[in-house]
C-alpha positions in Angstrom: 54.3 103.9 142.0 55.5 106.7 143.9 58.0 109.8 142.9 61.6 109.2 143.3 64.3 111.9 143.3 68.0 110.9 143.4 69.7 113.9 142.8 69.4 117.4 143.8 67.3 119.4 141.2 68.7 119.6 138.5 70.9 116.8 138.5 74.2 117.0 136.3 72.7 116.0 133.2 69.9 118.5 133.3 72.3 121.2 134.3 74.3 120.6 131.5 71.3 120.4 129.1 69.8 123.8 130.6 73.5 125.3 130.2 73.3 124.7 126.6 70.0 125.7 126.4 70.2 129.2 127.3 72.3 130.1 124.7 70.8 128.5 121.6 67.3 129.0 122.6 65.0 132.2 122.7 64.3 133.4 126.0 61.0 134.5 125.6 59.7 131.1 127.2 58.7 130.8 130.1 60.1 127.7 132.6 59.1 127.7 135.9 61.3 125.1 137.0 65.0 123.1 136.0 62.5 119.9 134.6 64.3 118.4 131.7 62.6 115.8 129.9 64.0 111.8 128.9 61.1 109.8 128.6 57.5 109.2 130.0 54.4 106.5 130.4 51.0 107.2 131.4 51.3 110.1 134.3 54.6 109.6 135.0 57.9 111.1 133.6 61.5 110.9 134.7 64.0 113.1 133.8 67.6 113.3 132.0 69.1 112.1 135.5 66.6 109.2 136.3 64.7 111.4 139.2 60.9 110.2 138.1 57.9 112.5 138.6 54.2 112.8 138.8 53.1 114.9 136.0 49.8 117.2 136.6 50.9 119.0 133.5 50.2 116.7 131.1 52.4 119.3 129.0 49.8 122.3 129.0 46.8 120.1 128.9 48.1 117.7 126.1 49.1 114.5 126.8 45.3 113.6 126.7 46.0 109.5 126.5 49.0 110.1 128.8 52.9 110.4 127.7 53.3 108.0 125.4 50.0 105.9 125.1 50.7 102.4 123.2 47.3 102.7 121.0 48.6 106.0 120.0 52.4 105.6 120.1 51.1 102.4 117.4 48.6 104.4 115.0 51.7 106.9 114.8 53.9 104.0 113.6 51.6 102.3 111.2 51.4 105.3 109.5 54.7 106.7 109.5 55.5 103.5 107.5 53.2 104.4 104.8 54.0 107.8 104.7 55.0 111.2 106.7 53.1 114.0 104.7 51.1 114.5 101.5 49.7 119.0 102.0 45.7 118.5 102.5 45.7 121.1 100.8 46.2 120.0 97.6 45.7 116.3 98.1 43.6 113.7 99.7 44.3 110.6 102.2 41.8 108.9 104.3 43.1 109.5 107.7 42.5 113.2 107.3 39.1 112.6 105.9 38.3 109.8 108.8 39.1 112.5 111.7 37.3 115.2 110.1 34.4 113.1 109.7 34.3 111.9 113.3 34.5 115.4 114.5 32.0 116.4 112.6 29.9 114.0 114.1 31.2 114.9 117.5 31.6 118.6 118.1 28.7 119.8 116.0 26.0 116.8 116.4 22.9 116.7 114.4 23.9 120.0 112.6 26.2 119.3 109.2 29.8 120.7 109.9 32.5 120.6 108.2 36.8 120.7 109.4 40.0 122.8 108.8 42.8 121.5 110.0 46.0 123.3 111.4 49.2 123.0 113.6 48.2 125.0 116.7 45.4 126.5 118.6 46.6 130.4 117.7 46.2 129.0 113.8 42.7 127.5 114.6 41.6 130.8 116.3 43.4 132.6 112.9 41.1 130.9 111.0 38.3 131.0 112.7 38.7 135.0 112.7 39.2 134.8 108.8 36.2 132.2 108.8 33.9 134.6 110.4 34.7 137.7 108.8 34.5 136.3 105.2 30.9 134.8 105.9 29.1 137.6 108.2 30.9 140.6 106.0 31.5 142.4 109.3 34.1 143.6 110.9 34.6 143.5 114.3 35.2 141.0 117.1 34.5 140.5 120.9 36.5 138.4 123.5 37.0 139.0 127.3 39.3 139.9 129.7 41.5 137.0 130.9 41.1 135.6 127.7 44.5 133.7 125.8 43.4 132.6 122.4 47.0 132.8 121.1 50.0 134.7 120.5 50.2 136.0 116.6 49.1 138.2 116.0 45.3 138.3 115.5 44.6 135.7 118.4 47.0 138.1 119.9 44.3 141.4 119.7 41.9 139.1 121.1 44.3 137.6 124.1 43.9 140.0 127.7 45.3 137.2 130.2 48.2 139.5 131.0 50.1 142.1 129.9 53.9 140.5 129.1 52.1 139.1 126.1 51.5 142.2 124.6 54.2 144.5 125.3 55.5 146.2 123.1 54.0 143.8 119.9 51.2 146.7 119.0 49.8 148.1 117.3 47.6 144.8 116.8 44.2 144.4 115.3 41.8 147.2 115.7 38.1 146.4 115.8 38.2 143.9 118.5 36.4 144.8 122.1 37.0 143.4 125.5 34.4 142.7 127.7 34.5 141.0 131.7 34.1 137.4 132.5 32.0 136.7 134.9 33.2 134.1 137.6 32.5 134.2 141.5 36.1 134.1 141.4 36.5 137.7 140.5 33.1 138.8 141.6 32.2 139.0 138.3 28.2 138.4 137.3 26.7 137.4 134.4 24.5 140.1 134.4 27.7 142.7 134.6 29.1 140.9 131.3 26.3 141.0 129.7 25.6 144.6 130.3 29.4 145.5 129.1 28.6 143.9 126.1 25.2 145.6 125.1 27.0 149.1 126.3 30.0 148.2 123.4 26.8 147.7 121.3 25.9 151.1 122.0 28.8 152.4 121.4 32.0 151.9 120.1 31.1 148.2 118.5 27.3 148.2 116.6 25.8 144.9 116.9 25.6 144.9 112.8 29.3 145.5 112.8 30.4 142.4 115.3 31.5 139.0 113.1 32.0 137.2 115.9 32.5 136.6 120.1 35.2 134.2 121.1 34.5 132.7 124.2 36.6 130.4 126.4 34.1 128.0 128.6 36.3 128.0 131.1 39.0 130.1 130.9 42.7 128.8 130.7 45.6 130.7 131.2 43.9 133.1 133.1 43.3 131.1 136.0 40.7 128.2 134.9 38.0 130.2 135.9 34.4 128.9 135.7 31.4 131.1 134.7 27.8 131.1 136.0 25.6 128.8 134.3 23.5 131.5 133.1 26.6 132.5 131.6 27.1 130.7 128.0 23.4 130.1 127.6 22.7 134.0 127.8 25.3 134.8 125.5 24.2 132.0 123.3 21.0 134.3 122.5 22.3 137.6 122.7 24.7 136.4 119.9 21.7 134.6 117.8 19.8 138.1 118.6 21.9 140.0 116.5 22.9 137.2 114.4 27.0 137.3 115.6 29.0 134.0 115.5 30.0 132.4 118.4 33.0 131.2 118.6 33.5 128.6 121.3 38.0 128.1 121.8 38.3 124.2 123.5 41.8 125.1 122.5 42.5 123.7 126.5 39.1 123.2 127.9 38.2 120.1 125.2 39.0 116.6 124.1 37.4 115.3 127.1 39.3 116.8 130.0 36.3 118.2 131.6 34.0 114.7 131.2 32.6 116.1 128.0 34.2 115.9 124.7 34.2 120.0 124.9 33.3 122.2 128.2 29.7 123.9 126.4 28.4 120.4 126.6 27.7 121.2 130.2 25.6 124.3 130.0 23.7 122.9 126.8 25.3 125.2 124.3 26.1 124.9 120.4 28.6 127.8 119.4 28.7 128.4 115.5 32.6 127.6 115.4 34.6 125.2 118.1 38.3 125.8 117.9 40.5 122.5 119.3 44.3 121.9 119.3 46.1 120.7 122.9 44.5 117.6 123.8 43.3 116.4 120.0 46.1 114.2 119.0 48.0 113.5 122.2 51.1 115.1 121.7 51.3 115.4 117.8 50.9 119.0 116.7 47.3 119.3 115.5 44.8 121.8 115.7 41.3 122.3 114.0 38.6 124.8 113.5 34.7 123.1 112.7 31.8 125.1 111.8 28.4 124.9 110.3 28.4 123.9 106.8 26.8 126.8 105.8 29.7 129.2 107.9 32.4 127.3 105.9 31.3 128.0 102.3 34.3 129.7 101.4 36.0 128.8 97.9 39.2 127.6 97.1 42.3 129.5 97.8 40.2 131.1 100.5 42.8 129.8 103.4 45.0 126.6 103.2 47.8 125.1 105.0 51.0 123.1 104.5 51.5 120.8 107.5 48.0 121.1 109.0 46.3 117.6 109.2 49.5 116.3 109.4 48.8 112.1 108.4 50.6 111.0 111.5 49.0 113.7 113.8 45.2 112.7 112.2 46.6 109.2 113.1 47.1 110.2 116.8 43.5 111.8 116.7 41.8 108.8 115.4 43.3 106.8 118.3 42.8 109.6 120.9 39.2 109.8 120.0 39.1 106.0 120.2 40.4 106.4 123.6 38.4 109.0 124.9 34.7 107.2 123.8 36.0 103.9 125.3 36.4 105.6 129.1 38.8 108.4 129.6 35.9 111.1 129.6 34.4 108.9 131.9 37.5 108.6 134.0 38.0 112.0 133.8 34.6 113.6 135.3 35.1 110.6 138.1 38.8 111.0 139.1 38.5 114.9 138.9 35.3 114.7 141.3 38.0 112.8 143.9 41.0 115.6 142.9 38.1 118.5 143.5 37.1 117.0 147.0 40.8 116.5 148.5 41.8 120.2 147.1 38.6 121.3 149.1 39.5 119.0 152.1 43.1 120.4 151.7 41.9 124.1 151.3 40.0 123.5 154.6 43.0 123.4 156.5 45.2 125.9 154.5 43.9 129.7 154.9 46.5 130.8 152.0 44.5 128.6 150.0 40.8 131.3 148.4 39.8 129.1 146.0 39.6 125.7 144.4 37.8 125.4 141.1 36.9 123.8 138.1 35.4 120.8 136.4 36.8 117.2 135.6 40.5 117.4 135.2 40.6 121.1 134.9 41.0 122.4 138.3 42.8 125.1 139.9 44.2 125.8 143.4 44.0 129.5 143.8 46.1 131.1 146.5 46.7 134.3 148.1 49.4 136.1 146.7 51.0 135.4 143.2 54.4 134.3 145.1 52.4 131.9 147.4 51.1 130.2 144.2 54.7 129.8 142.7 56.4 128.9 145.7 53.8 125.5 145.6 55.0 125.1 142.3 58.3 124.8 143.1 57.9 122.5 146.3 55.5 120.3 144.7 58.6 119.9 142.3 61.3 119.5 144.6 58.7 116.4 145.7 58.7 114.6 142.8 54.6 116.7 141.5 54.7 118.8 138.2 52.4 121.7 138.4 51.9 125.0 136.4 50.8 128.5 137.4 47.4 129.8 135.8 45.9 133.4 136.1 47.8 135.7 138.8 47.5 133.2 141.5 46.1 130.1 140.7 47.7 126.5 140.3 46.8 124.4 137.5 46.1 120.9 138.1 45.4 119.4 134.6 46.8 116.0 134.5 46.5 113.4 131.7 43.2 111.8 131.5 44.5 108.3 132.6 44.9 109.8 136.1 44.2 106.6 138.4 42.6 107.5 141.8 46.2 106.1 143.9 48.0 108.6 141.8 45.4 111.3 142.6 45.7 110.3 146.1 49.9 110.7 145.8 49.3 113.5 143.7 46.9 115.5 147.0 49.5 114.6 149.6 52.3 115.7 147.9 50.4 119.1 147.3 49.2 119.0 151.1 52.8 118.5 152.4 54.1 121.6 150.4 51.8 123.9 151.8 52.5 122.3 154.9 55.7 123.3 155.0 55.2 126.7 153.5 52.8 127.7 156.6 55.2 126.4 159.0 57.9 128.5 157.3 55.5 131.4 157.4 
């Protein structure tokens, strides 16, 4: 299957659909492109006009299973025929208790764990803040710069992946202390980070005062930047040192797109707290929060939520989960490996192109200039090849995790021929 595009972008259904969209929709999104939605299968998606595309998207890193995977598309049916909702919080029903069982058992091995489940990722970090200040009694909070954990408010305070998403929203939480993340990319050591932190310790954030660090393994939105592997294993034990929670967010970096289930199983870590949403339930809005049992000792009424553990969405994530332990991880580390090496191959022959990371299906094409990066964006589009913007610069390519090899290939050329053109136009 290759890309097909019949009309000019957008075509006249899309238009329209755009037309009334501007004026009953907020305009705080963000759309990098005149892409309207009708249906999609595996990697593939064609839009209201019938022009189909190649989707490296995977709608922000969700789609794990692909757009519309049968195994999950049937788990959602089977259970929307028994029924739609019944609040966890005040009830019981198996498939809530059957995910949170399994990733217990996943994401925490060996140690006992236990879930909360919520809508998003911003409401797992929220609760993982709330988590950690009611059981260390402190305070205070550390993240790093580049970070996006979220946008309310207290994910918010600890979110510094640019500054349109904190304009004119403060004052937010105090207490909560940025240091840098080290990546080559930036020219950033671990040694440098870990200094910044034991100066805040110093000064303006006690070690006795800090509840917890949030920590993206590999960053997201701020340009799917990869740290040393010193990196997570140092801050492992300077957190343990001072006995501060870490907080690991696989908000995007988990649920297998890296060829773990989550991104710390490659430098041999175990945070305190592992934050998931995205990729858990393929599509369904589902996010969760697991900690050590003896973290999430908290008594009733502590913190709750309505929809969270939705029955359908912890119907999607029991047939994700199937999905990903019967070969997608696997797919995933061995399809990326192929994507990594033609970006490289590709970058080889393209000097706008500084950079190509990442690890599995989490790699980035970083470019020159900011208006390089989203003038690929919008070629790859006009050629039938969905791509995002991470960082200042960077591309994101973070397909589903069904990602064949002859789509990877498509997927390479297409990228290849947009620059192509861009240099010759330069």
């Amino acid at each position: 299957m290759k890309p097909e595009i019949k009309t000019p972008l957008p075509g006249p259904k899309a238009a329209e659909l755009i037309a009334r969209d501007s004026k009953a929709m907020s305009p705080s999104f963000t759309r990098s492109y005149p892409f309207v939605m009708d249906q999609g299968r595996g990697c593939w998606v064609t839009d209201v006009d019938g022009n189909r595309f190649l989707d490296f998207t995977a709608g922000i890193a969700v789609v794990t299973t692909g757009h519309s995977h049968p195994k999950v598309v049937a788990a959602i049916k089977e259970q929307a025929d028994l029924f739609l909702h019944m609040s966890g919080t005040d009830f019981y029903y198996s498939p809530e208790i059957e995910l949170a069982e399994r990733l217990e058992d996943k994401i925490l091995p060996g140690t006992p764990a236990k879930v909360f489940f919520t809508n998003s990722g911003a409401e797992a970090i929220e609760g993982a803040m709330k988590l950690a200040r009611y059981t260390s009694g402190r305070p205070s909070y550390i993240a790093f710069i580049g970070a996006f954990h979220g946008r309310t408010f207290g994910a918010l305070s600890l979110t510094a992946s640019k500054a349109s998403q904190r304009r004119r929203f403060a004052p937010l939480l105090s207490q909560v202390f940025h240091a840098p993340f080290p990546t080559a990319a930036r020219g950033v050591t671990t040694d440098q980070a870990i200094e910044r932190i034991e100066e805040l310790f110093t000064t303006v954030a006690p070690p006795e005062s800090v509840a917890a660090v949030f920590v993206e393994p590999i960053q997201g939105e701020g340009g799917y930047l990869v740290p040393p592997d010193d990196f997570l294993p140092r801050l492992r034990e300077l957190t343990s040192k001072h006995g501060i929670l870490l907080v690991a967010d696989e908000v995007q970096s988990g649920m297998g797109r890296t060829g773990h289930l989550l991104a710390v199983e490659h430098w041999g870590v175990e945070p305190d707290i592992v934050c998931l949403a995205k990729g858990i339930a393929s599509g369904l809005p589902l996010g969760a929060f697991i900690a050590r049992a003896e973290q999430m000792s908290w008594p009733p009424g502590s913190h709750g939520s309505t929809f969270g553990g939705n029955p359908l969405a912890c119907a999607a994530g029991l047939a994700t989960l199937d999905l990903l332990e019967d070969g997608l991880m696997e797919n995933a580390a061995r399809v990326g490996a192929q994507l990594q090496d033609g970006l490289r191959e590709i970058a080889s022959t393209h000097n706008e192109v500084t950079d190509v990371r990442g690890i599995g299906l989490m790699l980035a094409l970083e470019l020159k200039t900011s208006e390089q990066a989203a003038r690929l964006v919008q070629s790859a589009f006009e050629r039938g090849l969905l791509l995002l913007t991470a960082g200042t610069r960077a591309v994101r390519i973070s397909p589903p995790l069904v990602l064949n090899p002859d789509e990877a290939a498509t997927g390479l050329e297409i990228i290849a021929s947009a620059l192509a053109d861009h240099s010759s136009a330069d």
